[in-house]
N, C-alpha and C positions, 0 to 999 in steps of 0.2 A: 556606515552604510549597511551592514552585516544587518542592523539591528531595522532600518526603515524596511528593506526588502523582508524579512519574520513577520515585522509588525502588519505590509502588506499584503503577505501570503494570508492570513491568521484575518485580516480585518476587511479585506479589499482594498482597492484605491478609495481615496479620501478624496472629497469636493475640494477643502483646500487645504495646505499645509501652511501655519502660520510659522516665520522664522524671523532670525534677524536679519543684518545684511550683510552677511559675511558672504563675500564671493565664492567659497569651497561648497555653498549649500546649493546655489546656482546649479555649478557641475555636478555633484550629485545627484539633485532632480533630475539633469539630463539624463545620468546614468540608467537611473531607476525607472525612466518615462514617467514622473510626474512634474515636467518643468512647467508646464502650461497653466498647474492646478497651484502652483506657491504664490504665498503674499507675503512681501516684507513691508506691510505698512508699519510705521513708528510706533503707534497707540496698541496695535493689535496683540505685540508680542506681551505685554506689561501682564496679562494676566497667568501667561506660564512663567513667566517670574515672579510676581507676588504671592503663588501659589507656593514657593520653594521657601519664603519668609520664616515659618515656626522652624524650620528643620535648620534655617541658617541661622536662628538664636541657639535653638539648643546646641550644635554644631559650637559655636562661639563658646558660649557658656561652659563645654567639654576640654575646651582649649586652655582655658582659666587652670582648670581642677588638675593639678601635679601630686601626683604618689609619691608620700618622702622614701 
C-alpha cells in the first residue's frame, strides 16, 4: 500500500487500476479512495504479466548457473 499511495502522490489518481482478483486489492482501493476506479477483468491483467516474461527467463536461466 506504501507504494500505490508514492505512486499516487507523484502521479495523481489514475482513470483505472487494472488488477487481478485477489480480494486484499478490493480493500486497499478502499483504503486508498480508488475503489471506484479498479478493474479486475480476466484479459486486462495479461498484459502487466507478459510484460514481466524476459526478466522471468533470464530470472530462470540464473537459477540453472551454480558456482562450484
Amino acid at each position: 500500500m506504501k507504494f500505490l499511495r508514492k505512486t499516487m502522490k507523484r502521479r495523481g489518481k489514475v482513470e483505472v487500476s487494472v488488477t487481478d482478483n485477489q480480494r486484499s486489492y478490493g480493500a486497499a482501493m478502499k483504503v486508498i479512495g480508488n475503489a471506484n476506479r479498479q478493474e479486475a477483468v480476466r484479459w486486462l491483467n495479461n498484459r502487466a504479466e507478459n510484460s514481466h516474461q524476459p526478466f522471468r527467463r533470464r530470472e530462470r536461466a540464473m537459477l540453472r548457473f551454480r558456482p562450484m
